[in-house]
C-alpha positions as CSV (number, residue, x, y, z in Angstrom):
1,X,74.8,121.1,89.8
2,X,77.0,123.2,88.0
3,X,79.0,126.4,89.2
4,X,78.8,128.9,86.6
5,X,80.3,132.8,87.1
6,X,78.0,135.3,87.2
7,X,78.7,138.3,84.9
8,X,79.5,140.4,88.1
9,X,82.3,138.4,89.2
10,X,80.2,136.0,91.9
11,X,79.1,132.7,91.2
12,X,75.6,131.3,90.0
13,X,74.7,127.4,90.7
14,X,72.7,126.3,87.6
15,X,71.5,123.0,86.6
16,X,73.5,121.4,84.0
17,X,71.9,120.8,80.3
18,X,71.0,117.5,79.8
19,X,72.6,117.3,76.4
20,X,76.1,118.2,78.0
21,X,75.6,115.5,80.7
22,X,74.8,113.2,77.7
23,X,77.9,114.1,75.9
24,X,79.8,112.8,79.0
25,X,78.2,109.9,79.6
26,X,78.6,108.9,76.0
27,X,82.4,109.7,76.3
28,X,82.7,107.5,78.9
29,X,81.2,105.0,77.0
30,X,83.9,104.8,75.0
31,X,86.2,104.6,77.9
32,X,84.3,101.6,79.3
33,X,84.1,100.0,76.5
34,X,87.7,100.5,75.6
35,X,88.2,99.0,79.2
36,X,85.9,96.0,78.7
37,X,87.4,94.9,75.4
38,X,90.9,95.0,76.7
39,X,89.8,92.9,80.0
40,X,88.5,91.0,78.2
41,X,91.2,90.3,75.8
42,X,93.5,90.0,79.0
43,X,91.2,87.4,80.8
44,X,91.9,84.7,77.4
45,X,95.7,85.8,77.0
46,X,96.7,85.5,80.5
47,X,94.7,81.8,80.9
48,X,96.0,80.9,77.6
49,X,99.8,81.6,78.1
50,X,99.9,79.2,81.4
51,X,98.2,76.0,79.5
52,X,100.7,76.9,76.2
53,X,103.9,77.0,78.1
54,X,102.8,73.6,80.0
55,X,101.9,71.8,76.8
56,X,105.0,72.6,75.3
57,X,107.3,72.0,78.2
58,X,105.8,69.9,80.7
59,X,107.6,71.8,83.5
60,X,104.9,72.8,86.1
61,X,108.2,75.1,87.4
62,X,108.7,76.4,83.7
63,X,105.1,77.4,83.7
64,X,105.0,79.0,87.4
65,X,108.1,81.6,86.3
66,X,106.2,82.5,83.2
67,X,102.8,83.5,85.1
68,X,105.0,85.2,87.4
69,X,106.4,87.2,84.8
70,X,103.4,88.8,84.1
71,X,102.3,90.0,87.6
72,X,105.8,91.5,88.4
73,X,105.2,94.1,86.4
74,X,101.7,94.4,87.3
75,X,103.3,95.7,91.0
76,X,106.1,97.5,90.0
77,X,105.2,99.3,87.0
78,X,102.1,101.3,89.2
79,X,104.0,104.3,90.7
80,X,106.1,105.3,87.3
81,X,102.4,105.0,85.6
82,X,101.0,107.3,88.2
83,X,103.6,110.1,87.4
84,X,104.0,109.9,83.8
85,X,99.9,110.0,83.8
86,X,99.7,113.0,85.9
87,X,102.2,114.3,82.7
88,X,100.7,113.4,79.8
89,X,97.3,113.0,78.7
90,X,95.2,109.7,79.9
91,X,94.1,109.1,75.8
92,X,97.9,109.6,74.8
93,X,98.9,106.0,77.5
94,X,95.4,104.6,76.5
95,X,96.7,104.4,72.8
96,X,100.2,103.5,73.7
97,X,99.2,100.6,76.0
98,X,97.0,99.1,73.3
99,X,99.3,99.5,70.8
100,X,102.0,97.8,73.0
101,X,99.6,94.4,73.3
102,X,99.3,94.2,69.7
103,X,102.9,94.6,69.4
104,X,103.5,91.9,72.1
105,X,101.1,89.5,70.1
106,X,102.9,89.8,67.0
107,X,106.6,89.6,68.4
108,X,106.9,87.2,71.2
109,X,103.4,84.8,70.8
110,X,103.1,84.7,67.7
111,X,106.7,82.5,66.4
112,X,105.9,80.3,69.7
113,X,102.7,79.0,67.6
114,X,103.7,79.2,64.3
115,X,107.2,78.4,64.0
116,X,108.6,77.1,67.7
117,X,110.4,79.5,68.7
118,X,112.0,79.4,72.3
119,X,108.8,78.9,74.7
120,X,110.8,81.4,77.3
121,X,109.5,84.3,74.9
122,X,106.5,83.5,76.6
123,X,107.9,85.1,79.4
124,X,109.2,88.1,77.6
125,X,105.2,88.3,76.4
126,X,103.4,87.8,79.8
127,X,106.1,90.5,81.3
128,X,105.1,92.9,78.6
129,X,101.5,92.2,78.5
130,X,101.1,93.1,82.3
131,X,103.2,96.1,81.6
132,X,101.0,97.8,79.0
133,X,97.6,95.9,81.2
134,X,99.1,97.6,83.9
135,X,99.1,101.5,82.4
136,X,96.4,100.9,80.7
137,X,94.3,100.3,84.3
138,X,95.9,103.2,85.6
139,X,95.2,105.3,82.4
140,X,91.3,104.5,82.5
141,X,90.9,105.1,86.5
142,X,92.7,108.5,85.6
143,X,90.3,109.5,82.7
144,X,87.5,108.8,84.9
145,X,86.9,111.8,86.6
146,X,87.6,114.3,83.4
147,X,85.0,112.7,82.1
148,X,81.9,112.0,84.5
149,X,80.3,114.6,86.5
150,X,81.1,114.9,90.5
151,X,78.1,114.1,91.6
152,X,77.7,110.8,89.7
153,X,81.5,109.1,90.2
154,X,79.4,106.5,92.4
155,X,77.8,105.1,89.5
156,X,80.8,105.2,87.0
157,X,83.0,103.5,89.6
158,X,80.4,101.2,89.8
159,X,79.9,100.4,86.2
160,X,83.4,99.6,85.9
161,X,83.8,97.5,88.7
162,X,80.7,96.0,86.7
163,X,82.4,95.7,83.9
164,X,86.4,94.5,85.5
165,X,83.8,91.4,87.1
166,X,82.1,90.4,84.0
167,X,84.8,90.6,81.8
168,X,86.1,88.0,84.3
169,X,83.6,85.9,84.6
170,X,83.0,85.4,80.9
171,X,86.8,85.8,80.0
172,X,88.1,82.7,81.5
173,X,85.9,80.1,80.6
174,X,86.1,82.1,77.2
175,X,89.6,81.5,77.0
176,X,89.5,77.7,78.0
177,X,87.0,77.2,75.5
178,X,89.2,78.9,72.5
179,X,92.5,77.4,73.6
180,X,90.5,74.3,73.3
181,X,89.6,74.6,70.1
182,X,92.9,75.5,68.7
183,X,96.3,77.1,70.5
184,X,96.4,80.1,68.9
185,X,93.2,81.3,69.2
186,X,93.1,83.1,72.6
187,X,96.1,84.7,71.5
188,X,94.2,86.1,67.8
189,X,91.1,86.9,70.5
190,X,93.4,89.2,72.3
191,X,94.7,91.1,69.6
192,X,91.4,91.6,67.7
193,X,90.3,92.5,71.6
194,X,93.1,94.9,71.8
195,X,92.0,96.5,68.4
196,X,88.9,97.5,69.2
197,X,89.8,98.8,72.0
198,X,92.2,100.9,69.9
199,X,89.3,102.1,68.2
200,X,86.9,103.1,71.5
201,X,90.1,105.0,72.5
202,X,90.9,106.9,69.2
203,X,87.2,108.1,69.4
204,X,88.1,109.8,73.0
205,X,88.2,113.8,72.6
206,X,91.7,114.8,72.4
207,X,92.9,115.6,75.2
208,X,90.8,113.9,77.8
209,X,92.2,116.0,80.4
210,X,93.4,119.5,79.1
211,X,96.7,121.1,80.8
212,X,96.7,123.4,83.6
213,X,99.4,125.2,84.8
214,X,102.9,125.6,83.6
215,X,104.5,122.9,81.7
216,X,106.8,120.6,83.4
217,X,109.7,120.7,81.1
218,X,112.3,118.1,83.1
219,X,112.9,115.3,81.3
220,X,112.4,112.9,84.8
221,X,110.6,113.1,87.7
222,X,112.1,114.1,90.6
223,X,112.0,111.8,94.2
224,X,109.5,114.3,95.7
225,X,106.8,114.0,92.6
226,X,107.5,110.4,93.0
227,X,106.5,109.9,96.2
228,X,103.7,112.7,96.3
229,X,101.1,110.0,95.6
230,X,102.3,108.0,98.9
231,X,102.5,111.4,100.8
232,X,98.9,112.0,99.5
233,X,98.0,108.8,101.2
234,X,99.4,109.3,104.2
235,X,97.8,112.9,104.7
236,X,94.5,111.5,104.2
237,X,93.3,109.3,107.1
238,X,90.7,108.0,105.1
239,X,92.9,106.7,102.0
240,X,95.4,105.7,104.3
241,X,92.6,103.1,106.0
242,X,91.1,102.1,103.0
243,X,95.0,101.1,101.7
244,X,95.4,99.5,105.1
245,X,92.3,97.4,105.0
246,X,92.6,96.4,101.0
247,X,96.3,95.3,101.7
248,X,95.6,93.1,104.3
249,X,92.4,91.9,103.0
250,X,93.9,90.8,99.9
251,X,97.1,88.8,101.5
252,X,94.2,87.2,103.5
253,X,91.7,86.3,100.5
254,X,94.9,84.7,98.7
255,X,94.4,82.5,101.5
256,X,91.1,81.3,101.1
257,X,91.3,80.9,97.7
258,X,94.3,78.1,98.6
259,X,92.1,76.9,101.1
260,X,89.3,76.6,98.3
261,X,92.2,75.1,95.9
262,X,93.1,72.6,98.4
263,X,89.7,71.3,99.9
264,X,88.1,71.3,96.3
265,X,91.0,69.0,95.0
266,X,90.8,66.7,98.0
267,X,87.1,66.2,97.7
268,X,87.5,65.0,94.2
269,X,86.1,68.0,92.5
270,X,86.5,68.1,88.6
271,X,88.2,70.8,86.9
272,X,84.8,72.1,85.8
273,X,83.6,71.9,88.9
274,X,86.5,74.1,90.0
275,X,86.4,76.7,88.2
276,X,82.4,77.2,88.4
277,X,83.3,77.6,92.1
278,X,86.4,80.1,91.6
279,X,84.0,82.0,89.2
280,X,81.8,82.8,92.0
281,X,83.7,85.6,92.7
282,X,82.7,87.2,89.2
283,X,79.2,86.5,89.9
284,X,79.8,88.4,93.5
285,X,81.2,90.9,92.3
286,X,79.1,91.7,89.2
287,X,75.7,91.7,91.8
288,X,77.8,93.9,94.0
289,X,79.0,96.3,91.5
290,X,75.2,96.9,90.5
291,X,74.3,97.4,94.1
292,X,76.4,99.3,95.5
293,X,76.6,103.0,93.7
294,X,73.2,103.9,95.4
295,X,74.4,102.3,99.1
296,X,77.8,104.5,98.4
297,X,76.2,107.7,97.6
298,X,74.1,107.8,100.5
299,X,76.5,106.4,102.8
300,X,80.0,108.2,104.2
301,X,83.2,106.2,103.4
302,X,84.4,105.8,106.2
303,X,81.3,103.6,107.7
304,X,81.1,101.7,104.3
305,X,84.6,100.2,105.0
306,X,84.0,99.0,108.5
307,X,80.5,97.5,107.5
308,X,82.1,95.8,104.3
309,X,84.9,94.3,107.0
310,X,81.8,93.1,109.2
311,X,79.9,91.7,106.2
312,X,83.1,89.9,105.0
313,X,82.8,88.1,108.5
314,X,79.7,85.7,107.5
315,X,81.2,84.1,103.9
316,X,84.7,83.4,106.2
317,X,82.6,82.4,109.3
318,X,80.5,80.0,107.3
319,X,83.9,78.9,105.7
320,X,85.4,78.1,109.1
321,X,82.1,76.3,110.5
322,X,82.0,73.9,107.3
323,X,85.3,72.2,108.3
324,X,83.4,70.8,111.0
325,X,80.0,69.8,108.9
326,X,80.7,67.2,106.2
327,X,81.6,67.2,102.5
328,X,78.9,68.2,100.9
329,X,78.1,71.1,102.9
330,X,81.8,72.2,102.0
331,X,81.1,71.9,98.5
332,X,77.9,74.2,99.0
333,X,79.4,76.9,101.0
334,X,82.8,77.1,98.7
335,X,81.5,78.9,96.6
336,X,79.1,81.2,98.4
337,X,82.1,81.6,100.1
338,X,83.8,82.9,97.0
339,X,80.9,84.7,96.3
340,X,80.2,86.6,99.2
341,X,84.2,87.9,99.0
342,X,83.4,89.1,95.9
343,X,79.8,90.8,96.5
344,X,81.3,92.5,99.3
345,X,84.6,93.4,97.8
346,X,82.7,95.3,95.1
347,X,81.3,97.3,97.6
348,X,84.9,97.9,98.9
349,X,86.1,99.3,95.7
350,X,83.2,101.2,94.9
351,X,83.5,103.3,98.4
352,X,87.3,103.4,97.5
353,X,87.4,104.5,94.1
354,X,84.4,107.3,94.5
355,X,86.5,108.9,97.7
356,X,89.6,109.0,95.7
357,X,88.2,110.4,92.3
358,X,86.1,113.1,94.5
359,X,88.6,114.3,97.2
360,X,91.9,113.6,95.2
361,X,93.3,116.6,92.7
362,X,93.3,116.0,89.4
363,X,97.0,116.5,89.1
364,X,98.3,113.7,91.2
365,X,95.4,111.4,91.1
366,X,97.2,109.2,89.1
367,X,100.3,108.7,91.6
368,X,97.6,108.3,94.6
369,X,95.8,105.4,92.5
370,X,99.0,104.1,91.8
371,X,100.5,104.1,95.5
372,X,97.5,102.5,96.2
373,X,97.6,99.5,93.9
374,X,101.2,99.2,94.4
375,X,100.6,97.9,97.9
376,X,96.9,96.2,97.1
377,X,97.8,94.4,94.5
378,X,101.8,93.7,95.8
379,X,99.9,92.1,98.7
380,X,98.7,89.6,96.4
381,X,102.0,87.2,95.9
382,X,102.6,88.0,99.5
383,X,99.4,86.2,100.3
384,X,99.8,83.0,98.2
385,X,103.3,82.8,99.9
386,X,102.5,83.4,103.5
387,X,99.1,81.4,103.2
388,X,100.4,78.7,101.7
389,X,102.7,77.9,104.6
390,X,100.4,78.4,107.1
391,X,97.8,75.8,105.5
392,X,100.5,73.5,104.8
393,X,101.7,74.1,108.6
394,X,97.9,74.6,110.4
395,X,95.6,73.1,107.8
396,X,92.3,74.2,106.5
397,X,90.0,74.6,109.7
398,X,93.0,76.4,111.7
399,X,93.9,78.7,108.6
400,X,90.0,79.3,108.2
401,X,89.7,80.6,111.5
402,X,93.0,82.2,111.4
403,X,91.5,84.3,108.3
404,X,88.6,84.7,110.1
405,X,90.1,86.3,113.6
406,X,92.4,88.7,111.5
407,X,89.5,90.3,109.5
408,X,87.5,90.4,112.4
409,X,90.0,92.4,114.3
410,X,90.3,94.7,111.5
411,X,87.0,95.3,111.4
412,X,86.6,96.0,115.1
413,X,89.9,98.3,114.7
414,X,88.6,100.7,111.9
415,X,85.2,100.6,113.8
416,X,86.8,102.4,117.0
417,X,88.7,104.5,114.7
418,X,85.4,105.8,112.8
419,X,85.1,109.8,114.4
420,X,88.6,110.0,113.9
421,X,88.1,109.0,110.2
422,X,85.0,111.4,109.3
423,X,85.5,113.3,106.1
424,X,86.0,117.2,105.7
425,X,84.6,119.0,103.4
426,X,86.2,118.8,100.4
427,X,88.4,122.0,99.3
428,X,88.0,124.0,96.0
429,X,91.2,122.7,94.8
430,X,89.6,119.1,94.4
431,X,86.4,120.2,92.6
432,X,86.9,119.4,88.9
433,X,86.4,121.7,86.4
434,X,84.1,121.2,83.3
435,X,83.6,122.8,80.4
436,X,84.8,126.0,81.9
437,X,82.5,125.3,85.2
438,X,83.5,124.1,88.7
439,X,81.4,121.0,90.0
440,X,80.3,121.9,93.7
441,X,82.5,119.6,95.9
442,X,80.3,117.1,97.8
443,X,80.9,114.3,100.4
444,X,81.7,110.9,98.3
């Protein structure tokens, strides 16, 4: 519903007209598409760039520094994203991140292939490749709510998750598949990828996001608009939880998917095999994705994130009880396992993304997304680290169950914690304005 003013000054709610809720939806459009064509690019580059740099090295240590380059940036370039996008205009990074791959393409991949160059400006591309993936995620989670009415962020966050999944699931075997057929191929994919994502952005209105307020005129941010996306956090038990649960969750699933690694491997499982079972997650999350706007809208946040930690309990419980069974049953529940992670992890960012685009101003929405991944997704090296000295240390029955315990007392931690978590109503200062009308704040 929309809040129009009344010509005496008071306010009358109105239905919205259906062609202006079209026009929105078909702007976003473009931003989802824009977002799939660049996941998608990313998926073949960054499975490409690890099998070039081994076959022209043969240095599995070589090849480990130059995947690593890419997710540095990935962690640290989330909270200067997350101010200059509550600066400037979402459309204005959009262009600029796009523009950045193709750049990357043609300067650092490109003489590797053609002319061998130094493979270490693989390195150099993988670093800037996360950099512009990196603002280019933050940029799309930013235009998300200037473009999508209040009351239907539920099924936009859940299209995109829809769309982050499948662009996964098809985007690595994709990329295996073209790197097969010749070495540069993934790379041209990427660019023609990053093009027409170019194009879905240029056909954005201009600006996504109009400018309110005075004009910030100093050249840098200061420490204090820096770190208003972490205080934002902080003040909101909610946000705080959900960054909480995600953070751990993650370290912990970096875990299982060693466990998965190592147990596959040992069984004898092909490389085909493999990555069927690692793509489970994509198939997961995909089903998940679909499912869960509806289960979201109707349900309050805070009870969606303790019941996603008790329904992550059953894939790690059945991973844990399968050390005990034999092979062939571990080969089954892998990747339901996998799977089930993923189905419910949807779910996760669904509840997560629809609180955050509802409750959270417009103005610093982009450093609270930021602060947010810069913990998720820092978690995520963390994990491999940590978990890979515990299975080398426990093995994968005592890690399992390890994994297992940990969620589970997370789960029955945030559960106790529920009335303190309930949601207020949202204030007038986090409704989003449209088209000269106010969207009616309502519970995400």
């Amino acid at each position: 519903m929309a809040r129009v003013t009344a010509g005496d000054g008071g306010t009358d709610t109105r239905p919205e007209h259906p062609r202006a809720a079209g026009g929105r939806w078909r702007r976003f459009t473009l931003l989802w598409s824009s977002g799939a064509f660049s996941s998608l690019g990313t998926m073949t580059f960054t499975l490409a760039v690890p099998l070039l740099a081994l076959a022209e090295t043969g240095s599995a240590a070589v090849t480990a520094w130059i995947t690593a380059a890419g997710m540095l940036p990935r962690v640290l370039l989330h909270v200067p994203a997350g101010v200059l996008l509550d600066r400037v205009d979402p459309r204005r990074v959009l262009l600029l991140a796009q523009a950045g791959r193709l750049t990357v393409t043609a300067v650092f991949v490109a003489p590797v292939l053609l002319w061998d160059a130094p493979v270490m400006l693989l390195a150099a591309a993988t670093a800037l490749h996360g950099a512009c993936s990196a603002l280019f995620l933050s940029a799309v989670s930013t235009a998300v709510p200037c473009l999508v009415p209040q009351e239907e962020l539920a099924t936009a966050a859940g299209r995109n998750e829809a769309r982050s999944h499948g662009t996964q699931l098809a985007g690595r075997p994709l990329g295996g598949f073209l790197y097969g057929v010749a070495g540069w191929l993934p790379a041209l994919f990427d660019a023609a990828m990053s093009l027409c994502a170019l194009v879905s952005t240029l056909l954005l209105p201009r600006p996504i996001r109009p400018r309110t307020g005075k004009r910030d005129r100093s050249p840098l941010p200061s420490v204090r608009e820096v770190s208003e996306g972490f205080r934002r956090v902080c003040r909101d038990r909610l946000l705080a939880t959900v960054l909480v649960v995600c953070t751990v969750t993650n370290a912990l699933f970096q875990t299982v998917w060693l466990i998965i690694m190592l147990v596959a491997t040992e069984s004898g499982l092909s490389p085909l095999l493999l990555g069927c079972v690692l793509a489970a997650t994509g198939v997961g999350g995909l089903l998940g994705s679909l499912l869960a706007p509806p289960l979201v809208s109707r349900t309050p946040s805070a009870v969606m994130v303790a019941l996603c930690l008790w329904l992550w309990m059953i894939p790690l419980g059945a991973l844990a009880l399968a050390h005990h069974s034999g092979s062939h049953w571990m080969l089954l529940v892998l990747p339901l396992t996998w799977g089930g992670i993923g189905f419910v992890g949807a779910h996760m960012n669904v509840t997560a993304a629809t609180h955050q685009a509802a409750r959270v101003p417009r103005e610093v929405l982009g450093r609270v997304l930021s602060a947010n991944r810069f913990f998720a997704h820092g978690a995520l090296p963390v994990g491999l680290v940590c978990g890979g000295h515990v299975l080398e240390a426990a093995g994968p029955a005592a890690t399992s169950a390890f994994v297992l315990t940990a969620v589970g007392l997370l789960a029955v931690v945030v559960t106790v914690l529920l009335p303190r978590l309930r949601e207020r109503p949202a204030s007038r200062s986090t409704a989003r304005p449209s088209d000269g009308a106010a969207l009616r704040p309502t519970p995400s």
